[in-house]
N, C-alpha and C positions, 0 to 999 in steps of 0.2 A: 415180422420174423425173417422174412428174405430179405427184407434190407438190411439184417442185422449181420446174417449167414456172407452176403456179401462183403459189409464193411470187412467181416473177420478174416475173409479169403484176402480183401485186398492188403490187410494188416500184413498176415503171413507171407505172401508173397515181396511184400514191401522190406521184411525183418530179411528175408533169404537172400532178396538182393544186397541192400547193404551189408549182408555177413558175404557175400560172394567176393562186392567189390574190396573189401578190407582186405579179405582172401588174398585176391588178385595184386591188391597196394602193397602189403609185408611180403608177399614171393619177389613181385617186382624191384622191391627194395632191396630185398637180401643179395638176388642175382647181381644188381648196379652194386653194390657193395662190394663182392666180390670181383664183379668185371674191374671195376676201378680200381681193385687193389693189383688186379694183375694187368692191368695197362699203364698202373701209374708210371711205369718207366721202360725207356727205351730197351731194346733188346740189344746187350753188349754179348760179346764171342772171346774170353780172355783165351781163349785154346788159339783161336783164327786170329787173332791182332799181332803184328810184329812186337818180339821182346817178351810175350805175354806168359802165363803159366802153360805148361803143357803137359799134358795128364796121360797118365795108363794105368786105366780102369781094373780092377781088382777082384775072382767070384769069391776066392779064399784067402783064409789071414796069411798066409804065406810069405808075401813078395810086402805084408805090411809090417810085420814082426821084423822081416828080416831090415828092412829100412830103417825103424823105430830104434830096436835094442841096439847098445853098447856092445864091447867088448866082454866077454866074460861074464855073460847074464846066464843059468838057467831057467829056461822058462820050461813052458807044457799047458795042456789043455785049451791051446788058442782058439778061438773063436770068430767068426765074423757074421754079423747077421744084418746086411743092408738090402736092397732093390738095386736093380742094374743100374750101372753105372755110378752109385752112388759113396762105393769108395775107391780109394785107389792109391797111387805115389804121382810125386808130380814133381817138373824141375822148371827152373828158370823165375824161382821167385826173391832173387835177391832184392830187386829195387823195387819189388810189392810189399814181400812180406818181412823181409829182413833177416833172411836166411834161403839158402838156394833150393832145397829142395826135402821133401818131407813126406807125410804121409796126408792125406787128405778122405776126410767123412763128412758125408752131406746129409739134407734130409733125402729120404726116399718117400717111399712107399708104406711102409711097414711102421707100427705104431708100439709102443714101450712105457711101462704106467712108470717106471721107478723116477722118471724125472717132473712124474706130477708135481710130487712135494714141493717141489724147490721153486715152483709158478704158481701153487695152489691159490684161488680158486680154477686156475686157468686148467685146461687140458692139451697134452701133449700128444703131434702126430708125427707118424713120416719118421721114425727116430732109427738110429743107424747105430748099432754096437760093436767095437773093436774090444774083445776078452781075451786075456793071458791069467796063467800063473808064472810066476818068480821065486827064485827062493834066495834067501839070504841065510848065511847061518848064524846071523847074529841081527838083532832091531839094525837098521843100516837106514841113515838119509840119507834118499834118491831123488832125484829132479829127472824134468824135461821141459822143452822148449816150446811155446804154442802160440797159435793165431788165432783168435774168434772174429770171426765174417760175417756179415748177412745181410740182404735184401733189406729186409725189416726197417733198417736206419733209411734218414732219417724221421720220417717222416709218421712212421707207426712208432717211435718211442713213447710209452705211459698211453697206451691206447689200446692196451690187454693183446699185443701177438708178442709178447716177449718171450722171441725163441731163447733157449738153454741148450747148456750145454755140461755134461759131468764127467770128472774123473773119479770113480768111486771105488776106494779102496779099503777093502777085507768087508764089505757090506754095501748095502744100499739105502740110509737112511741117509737125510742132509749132513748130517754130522763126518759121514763118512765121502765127502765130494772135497776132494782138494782142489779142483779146479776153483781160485777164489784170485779173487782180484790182489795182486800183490802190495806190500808195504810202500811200495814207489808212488802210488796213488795217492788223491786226496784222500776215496772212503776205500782202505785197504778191510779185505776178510771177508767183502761179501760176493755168492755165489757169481761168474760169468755172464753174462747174460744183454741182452741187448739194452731193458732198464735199467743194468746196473754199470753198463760203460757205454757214454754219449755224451753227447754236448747238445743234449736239448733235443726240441722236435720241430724240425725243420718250418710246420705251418702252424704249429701253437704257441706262441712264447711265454705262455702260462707254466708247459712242461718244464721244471728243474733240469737243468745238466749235471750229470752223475759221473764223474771221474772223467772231465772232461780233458784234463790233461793226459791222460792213458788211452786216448781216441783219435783213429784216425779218419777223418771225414771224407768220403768216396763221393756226394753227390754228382748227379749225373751235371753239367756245364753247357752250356749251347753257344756255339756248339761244341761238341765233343772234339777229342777224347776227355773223360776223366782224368781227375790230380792222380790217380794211382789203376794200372790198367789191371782190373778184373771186374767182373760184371758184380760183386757187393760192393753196396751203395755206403758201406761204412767196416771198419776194422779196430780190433786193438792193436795195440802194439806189441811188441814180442813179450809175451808174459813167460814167467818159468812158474812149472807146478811142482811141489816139493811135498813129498812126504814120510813117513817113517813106519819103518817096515817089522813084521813082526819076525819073528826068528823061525827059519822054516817056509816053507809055502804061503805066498803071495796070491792074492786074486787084486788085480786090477781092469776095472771096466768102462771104458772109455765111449760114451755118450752123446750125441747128441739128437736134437727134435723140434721140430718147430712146436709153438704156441698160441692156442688162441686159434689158428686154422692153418691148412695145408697148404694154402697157397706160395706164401714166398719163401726162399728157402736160406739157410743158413749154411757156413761150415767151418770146421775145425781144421787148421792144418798145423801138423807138429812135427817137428826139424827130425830130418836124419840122425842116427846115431847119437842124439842127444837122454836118450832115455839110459840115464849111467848111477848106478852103485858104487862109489867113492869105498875105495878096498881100506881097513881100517888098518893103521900100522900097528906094530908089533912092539908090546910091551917090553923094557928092556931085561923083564922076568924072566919072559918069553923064549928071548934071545938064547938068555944064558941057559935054561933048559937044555936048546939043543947040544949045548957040548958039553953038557955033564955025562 
């Protein structure tokens, strides 16, 4: 009977350690997972590099509104809800981004469910919101101009951190994100996003390239600098987001978040005075009204 009492201690003690050590192996793992994704690549300074972008940080939608909208926009109810430093205006990006200067939103801090949909099963952190309303007094097609950025490339393409990013207007469902890869593309219509504009995944050549012609490839070089100077490791090229407006008050809300986890970060930057309402001319009905 003590021989048995014993086998059973040493069972249990035996069962507690291999459940420690596994413990100890999936923590271990997860941390090197994580460290590897934030040392996979050098620390670039695109603020500190000659030529580079130059940034001034933003608490209120203020100084973004006013950089974004056109001429002759009403807006109201503006909005910003990021972590410091996380958005701002920036100049000096003609030979990065393909226009000189604009508004820029990154990931932060602060987390946002509305752009789950659009990565589902994935989960969205760190998301940075820029809110207005507009008003038009008639449906009116409006555009603006925009860059999608991120760390992510290339190397996390098709490996679930497919950061996102939305422009979502008069709601928050997919349906309502105009930010959508334009008709210049191979695969035009589908959401922004780092899996859905790339030329592949740098260490897998299994992963497909997805609109590889509308990507601009930033890896880091050795030695450096990078083909294009900002610290994301990939870009698109100048997309325009275009949508149609209902008659009356506007809500458009401008999105983005990393995917999949917090670690590397994304950003949106969209052209100065590019956010414009095309005035509709006047019927020659119209005309003749006024001098009757």
């Amino acid at each position: 009977m003590l021989a048995l009492l014993k086998l059973h201690v040493a069972t249990r003690r035996s069962s507690l350690l291999s459940f420690s050590v596994l413990a100890v192996f999936l923590l271990h793992a997860s941390l090197a997972t994580a460290v590897e994704r934030r040392a996979s690549r050098p620390v670039k300074s695109a603020t500190a590099a000659a030529g580079g972008l130059v940034f001034t940080t933003a608490s209120t939608p203020a100084p973004l509104i006013q950089c974004l909208l056109g001429a002759n926009i009403q807006f109201r109810n503006e909005t910003l809800t990021a972590a410091p430093d996380a958005a701002g205006t920036f100049s000096g990006g003609t030979g990065i981004l393909g226009f000189e200067d604009g508004v820029a939103l990154g990931t932060g801090l602060i987390a946002d469910a509305d752009l789950d949909a659009l990565v589902d099963p994935e989960t969205t952190f760190d998301a940075t919101i820029l809110a207005f309303e507009f008003y038009t007094e008639q449906p009116r097609t409006f555009e603006f101009q925009y860059v999608f950025a991120s760390e992510e490339y290339s190397e996390y393409v098709g490996a679930g951190y497919d950061d996102v990013m939305a422009f979502f207007l008069n709601g928050v469902a997919a349906t309502n994100n105009i930010a959508r890869v334009p008709s210049t593309c191979a695969t035009p219509g589908i959401p922004v996003s780092v899996d859905n504009v790339n030329c592949g995944n740098a260490i897998d050549p299994t992963v497909p390239a997805v609109n590889c012609g509308c990507y601009v490839d930033n890896e880091v070089v050795l030695p450096p600098p990078s083909p294009v100077n900002t610290e994301m490791d990939g870009l698109t090229q100048v997309f325009t987001a275009t949508g149609v407006s209902i008659a009356g008050w506007n809500k458009l809300k401008i999105a983005i978040a990393d995917s999949g986890d917090s670690i590397l970060d994304s950003n949106v930057f969209i052209r100065c005075q590019s956010f414009v309402v095309p005035v509709q001319g006047k019927s020659w009905g119209e005309v003749k009204s006024r001098y009757r």
